[in-house]
C-alpha positions in Angstrom: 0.0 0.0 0.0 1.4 3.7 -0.5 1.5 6.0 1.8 0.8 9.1 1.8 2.1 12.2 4.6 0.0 15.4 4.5 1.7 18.1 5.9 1.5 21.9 6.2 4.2 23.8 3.6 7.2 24.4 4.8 9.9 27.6 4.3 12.2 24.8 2.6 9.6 23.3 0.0 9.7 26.7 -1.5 12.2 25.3 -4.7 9.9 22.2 -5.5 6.8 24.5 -5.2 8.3 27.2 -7.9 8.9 24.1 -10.1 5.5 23.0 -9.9 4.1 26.2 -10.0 6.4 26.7 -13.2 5.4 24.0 -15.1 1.9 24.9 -14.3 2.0 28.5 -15.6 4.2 26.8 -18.5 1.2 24.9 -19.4 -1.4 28.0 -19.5 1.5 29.9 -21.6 1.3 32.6 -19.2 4.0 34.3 -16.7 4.4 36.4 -13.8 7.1 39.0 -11.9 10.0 37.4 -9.8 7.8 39.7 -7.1 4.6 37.4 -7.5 6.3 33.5 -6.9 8.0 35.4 -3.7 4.9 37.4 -2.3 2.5 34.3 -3.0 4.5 31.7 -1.6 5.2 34.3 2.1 1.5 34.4 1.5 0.9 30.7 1.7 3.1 30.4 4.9 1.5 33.4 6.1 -0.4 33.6 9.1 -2.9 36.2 8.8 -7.0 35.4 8.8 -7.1 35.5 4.9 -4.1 34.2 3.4 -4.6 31.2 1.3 -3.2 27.7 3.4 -0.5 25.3 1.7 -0.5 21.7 2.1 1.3 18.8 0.5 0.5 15.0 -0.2 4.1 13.6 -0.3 3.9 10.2 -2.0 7.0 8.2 -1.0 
């Protein structure tokens, strides 16, 4: 059976997030400002009442 961890993003998943989130801008043939991957990413660790949450299903 595979397991799977969920776990709450961390300060050091912040290179594997910009690849995913790469490949997925990549795919929509659209880009954004150096400025936007680091404000949304400060956002997802962020703690205030309406910044987004980030999670991750690590598979093995």
């Amino acid at each position: 059976m595979t397991e799977i961890e969920i776990r709450p993003l961390e300060a050091a998943d912040e290179t594997e997030w910009r690849r995913l989130w790469r490949g997925y801008l990549e795919f929509y043939e659209a880009e954004v400002l150096e400025a936007v991957y680091r404000s949304t990413f400060d956002r997802l660790l962020g703690q205030e009442p309406y910044d987004p949450n980030g999670l991750l299903a690590i598979v093995d």
